[in-house]
C-alpha positions in Angstrom: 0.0 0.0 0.0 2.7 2.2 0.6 6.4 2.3 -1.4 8.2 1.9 2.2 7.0 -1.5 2.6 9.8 -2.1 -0.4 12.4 -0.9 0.9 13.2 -3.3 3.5 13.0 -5.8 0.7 16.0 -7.5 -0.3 16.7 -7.2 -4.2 15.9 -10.1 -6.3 15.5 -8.5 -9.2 16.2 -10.5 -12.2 14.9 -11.9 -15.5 13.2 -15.9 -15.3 15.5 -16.7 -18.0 17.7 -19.2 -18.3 20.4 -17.5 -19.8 20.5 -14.3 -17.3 20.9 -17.1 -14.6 23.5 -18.7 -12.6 23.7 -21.2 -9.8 26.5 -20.1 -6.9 26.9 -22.1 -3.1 26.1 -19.8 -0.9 27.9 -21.8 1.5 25.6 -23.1 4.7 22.7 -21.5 3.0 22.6 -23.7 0.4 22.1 -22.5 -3.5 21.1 -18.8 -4.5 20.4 -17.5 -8.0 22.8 -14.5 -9.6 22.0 -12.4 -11.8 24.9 -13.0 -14.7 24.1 -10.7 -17.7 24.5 -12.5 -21.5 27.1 -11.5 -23.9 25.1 -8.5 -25.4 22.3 -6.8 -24.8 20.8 -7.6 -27.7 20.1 -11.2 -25.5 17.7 -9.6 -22.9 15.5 -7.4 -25.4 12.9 -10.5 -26.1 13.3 -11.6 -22.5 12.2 -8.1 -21.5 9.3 -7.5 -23.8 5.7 -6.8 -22.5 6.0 -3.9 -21.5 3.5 -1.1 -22.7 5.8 0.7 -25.1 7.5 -2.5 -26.4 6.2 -2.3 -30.1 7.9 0.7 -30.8 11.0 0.7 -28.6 14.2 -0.2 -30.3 18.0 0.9 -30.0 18.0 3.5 -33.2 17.6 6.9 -34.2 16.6 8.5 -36.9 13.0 8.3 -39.2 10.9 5.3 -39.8 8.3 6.8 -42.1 8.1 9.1 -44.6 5.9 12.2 -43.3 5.8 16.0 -43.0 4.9 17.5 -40.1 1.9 19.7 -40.0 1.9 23.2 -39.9 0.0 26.0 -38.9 0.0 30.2 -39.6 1.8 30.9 -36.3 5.6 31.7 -36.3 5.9 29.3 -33.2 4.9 25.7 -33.9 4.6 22.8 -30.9 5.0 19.3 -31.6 4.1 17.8 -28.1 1.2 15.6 -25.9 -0.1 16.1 -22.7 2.4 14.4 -20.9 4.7 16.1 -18.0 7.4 17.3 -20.2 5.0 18.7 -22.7 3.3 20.5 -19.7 6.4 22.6 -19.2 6.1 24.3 -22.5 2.5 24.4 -22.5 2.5 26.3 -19.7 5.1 28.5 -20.5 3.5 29.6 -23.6 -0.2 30.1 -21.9 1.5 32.4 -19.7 3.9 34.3 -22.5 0.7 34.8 -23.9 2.4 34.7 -27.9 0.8 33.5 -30.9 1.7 29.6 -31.3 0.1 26.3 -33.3 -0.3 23.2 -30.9 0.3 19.7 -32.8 -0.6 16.5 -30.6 2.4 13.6 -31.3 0.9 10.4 -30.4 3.9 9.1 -29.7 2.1 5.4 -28.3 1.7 5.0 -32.5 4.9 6.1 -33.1 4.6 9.6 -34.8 7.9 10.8 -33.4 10.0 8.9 -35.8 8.5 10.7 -38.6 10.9 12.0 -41.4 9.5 15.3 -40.1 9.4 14.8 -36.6 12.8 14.0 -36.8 14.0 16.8 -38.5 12.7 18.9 -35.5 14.6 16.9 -33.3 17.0 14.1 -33.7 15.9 12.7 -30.3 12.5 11.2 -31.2 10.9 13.3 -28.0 8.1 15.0 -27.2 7.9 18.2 -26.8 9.4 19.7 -30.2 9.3 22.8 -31.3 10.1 25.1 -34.8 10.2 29.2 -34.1 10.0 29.8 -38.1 10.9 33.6 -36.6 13.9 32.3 -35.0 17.9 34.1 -35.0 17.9 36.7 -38.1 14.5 35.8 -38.7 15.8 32.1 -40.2 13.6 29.2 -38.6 14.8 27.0 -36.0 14.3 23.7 -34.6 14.1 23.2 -30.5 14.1 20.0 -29.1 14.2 19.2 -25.2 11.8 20.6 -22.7 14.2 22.8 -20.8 16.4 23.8 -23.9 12.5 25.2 -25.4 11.8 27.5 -22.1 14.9 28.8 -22.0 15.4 29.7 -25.7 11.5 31.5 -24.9 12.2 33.2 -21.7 15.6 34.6 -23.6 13.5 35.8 -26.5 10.7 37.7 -25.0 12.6 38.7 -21.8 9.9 41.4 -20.8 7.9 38.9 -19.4 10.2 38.3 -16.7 9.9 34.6 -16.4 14.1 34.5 -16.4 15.5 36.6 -13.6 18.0 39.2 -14.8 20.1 39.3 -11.5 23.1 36.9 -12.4 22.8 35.1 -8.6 18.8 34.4 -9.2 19.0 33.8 -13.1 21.9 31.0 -11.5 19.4 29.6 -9.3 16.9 29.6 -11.6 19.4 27.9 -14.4 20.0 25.1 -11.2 16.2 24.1 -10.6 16.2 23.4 -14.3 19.3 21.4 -14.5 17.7 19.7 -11.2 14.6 18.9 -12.9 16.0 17.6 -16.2 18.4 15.7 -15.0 16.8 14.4 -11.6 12.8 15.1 -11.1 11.9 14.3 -14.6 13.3 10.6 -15.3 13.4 9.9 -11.7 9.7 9.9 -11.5 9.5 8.4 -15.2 11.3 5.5 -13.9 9.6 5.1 -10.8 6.3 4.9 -12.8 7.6 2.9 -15.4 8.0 0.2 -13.3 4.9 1.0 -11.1 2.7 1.0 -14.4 3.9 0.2 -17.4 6.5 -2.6 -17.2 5.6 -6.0 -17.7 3.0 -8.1 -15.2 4.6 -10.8 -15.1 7.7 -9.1 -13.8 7.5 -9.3 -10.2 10.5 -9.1 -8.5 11.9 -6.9 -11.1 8.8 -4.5 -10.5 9.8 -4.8 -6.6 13.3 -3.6 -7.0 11.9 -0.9 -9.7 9.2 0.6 -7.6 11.7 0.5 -4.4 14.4 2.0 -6.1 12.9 5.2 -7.8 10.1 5.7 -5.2 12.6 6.4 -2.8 13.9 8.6 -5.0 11.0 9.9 -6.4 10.4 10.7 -2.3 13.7 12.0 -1.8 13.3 14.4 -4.7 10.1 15.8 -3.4 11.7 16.3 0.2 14.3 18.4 -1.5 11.3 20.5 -3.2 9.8 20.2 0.3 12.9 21.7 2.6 13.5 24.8 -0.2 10.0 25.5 0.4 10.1 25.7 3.5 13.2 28.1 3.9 16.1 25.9 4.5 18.8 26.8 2.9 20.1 29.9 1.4 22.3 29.1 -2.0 25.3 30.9 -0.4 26.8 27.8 1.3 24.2 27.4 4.3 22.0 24.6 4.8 19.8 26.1 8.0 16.7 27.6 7.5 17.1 31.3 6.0 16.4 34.6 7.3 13.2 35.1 5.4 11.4 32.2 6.5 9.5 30.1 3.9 9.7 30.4 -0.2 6.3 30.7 -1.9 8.3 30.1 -5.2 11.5 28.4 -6.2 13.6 31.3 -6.9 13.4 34.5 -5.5 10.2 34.9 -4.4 8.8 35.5 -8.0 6.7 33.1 -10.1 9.6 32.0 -12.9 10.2 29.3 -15.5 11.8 27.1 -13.0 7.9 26.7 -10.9 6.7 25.9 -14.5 9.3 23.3 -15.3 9.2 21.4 -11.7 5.5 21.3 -11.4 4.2 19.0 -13.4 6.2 16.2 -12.5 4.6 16.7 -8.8 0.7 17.2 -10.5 0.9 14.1 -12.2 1.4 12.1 -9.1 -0.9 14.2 -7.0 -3.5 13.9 -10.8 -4.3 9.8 -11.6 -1.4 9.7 -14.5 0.0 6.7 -12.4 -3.1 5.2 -10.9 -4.1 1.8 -11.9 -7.2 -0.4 -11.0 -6.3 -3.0 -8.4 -3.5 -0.6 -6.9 -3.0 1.9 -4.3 -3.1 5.6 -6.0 0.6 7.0 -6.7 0.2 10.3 -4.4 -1.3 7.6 -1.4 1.2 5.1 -2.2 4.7 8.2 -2.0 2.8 9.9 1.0 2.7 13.3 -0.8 0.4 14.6 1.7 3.7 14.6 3.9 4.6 17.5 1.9 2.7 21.0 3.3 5.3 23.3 1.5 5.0 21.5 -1.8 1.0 21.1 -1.2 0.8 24.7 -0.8 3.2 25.6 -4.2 1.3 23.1 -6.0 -2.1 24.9 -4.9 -0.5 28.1 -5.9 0.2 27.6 -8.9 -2.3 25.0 -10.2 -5.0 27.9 -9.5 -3.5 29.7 -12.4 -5.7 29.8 -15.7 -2.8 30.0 -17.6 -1.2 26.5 -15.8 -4.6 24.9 -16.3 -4.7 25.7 -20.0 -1.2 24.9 -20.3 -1.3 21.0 -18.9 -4.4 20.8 -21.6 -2.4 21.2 -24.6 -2.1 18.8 -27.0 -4.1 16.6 -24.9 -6.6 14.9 -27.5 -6.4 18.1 -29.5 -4.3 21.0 -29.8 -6.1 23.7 -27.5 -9.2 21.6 -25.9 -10.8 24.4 -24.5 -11.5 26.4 -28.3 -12.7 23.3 -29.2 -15.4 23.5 -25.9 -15.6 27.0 -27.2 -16.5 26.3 -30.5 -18.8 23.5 -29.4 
């Protein structure tokens, strides 16, 4: 019911494959399995198939079909789905307020390795992005959730969303390195193996679920004590002079709340939730969290966040089509 009941676990994570397995004496305990990996890699993709995305994961880039990507009258197009890292952007363009075109990826039918998707980004990711009105008015490409903010915050600065002080727009720069390379595929992986790996995989899913909910937990405590004042990015880790933070960075509302939210709202929403199991937020204990309860509040009370987490999800801008309707 809850992730800690893992942790005291002992891993036993392996494959039920006779290859992947080896018999060692464990002395007076008798026999133990261990894990031995094959030759190649290659040897374990058919041994771990099943899991959701199976049918269109494979170890290459590059196009599989031949298809341009649609376009609309907007200098700015997005290529992107409702998922977390399509969020960020979302967001961040609801609250820029600019002209843009929304284009939903299904990326569970594979229409990121179009010829066109492709030549947006080489990565095969969601979300994508082409700013025809880009550097001496020549388009460019923008792949990479964080990569896209930035290159927007930089190029309509008078919105403020990128502190101009160098020690806050340094902070700010940090909390998007943090959430790239930590929140984001932290979580992903702790839900991978909470949702979408195999059934069958049971130990494997033990050791998974452990691992990167604890993570996943620690992560959120780290939100948790900045909120709550601890900490003063000069080299002190005690609680700081000004008491709590209602932001991340500085006390304003900047592209580093946009980027670290959503990975928290989807496991406070039902993106990990599963009949037969405990829900994600019950099963990490996010209501632990006050501070990160409270920014989450905040800033999901925004119109601009709640339009933002809609786009691309089912259509381009839902609510127009509700509108229209």
């Amino acid at each position: 019911q809850v992730v800690s009941q893992l942790f005291s676990r002992r891993p036993r994570a392996h494959f039920a494959h006779r290859a992947l397995l080896a018999v060692a004496m464990a002395g007076e305990g008798g026999e133990t399995r261990k894990w031995v990996p094959p030759q190649t890699i290659e040897e374990l993709f058919e041994a771990a198939a099943g899991n959701q995305f199976a049918s269109i994961n494979r170890p290459t880039a590059g196009p599989r079909t031949e298809e341009a990507l649609p376009a609309g009258d907007a200098p700015f197009q997005l290529y992107s789905l409702a998922t977390p890292n399509g969020w960020k952007v979302g967001i961040l363009l609801e609250e820029l307020g600019i002209p843009y075109d929304a284009h939903v990826i299904n990326i569970g039918k594979g229409e990121q390795f179009t010829s066109g998707f492709v030549g947006v980004t080489p990565n095969s990711k969601i979300p994508a992005a082409l700013d025809r009105d880009g550097p001496g008015g020549e388009p460019i490409a923008l792949m990479e959730s964080a990569a896209i903010m930035l290159y927007l915050c930089e190029k309509f600065p008078e919105k403020g969303f990128l502190p101009t002080d160098p020690r806050l727009k340094s902070q700010c720069m940090q909390w998007l390195f943090w959430q790239m390379g930590g929140q984001g595929p932290m979580t992903g992986n702790f839900g991978h193996f909470m949702v979408y790996a195999p059934a069958d995989k049971c130990e494997a899913r033990d050791y998974g679920v452990s691992r990167y909910g604890m993570e996943a937990q620690r992560l959120l405590d780290v939100l948790e004590r900045h909120l709550s004042g601890m900490g003063d990015f000069a080299g002190n880790a005690g609680p700081r002079k000004e008491g709590p933070r209602s932001f991340l960075v500085g006390d304003t509302y900047t592209v580093a709340d946009m980027a670290c939210l959503p990975w928290v709202l989807l496991l406070r929403k039902t993106g990990y939730d599963r009949p037969g199991q405990p829900r994600a937020c019950d099963f990490l204990g996010l209501d632990k969290y006050k501070n990160v309860k409270a920014w989450v509040d905040k800033l999901e009370a925004r119109e601009e966040v709640q339009r933002g987490i809609r786009v691309c999800a089912g259509s381009p801008k839902p609510w127009l089509d509700e509108k229209a309707s």
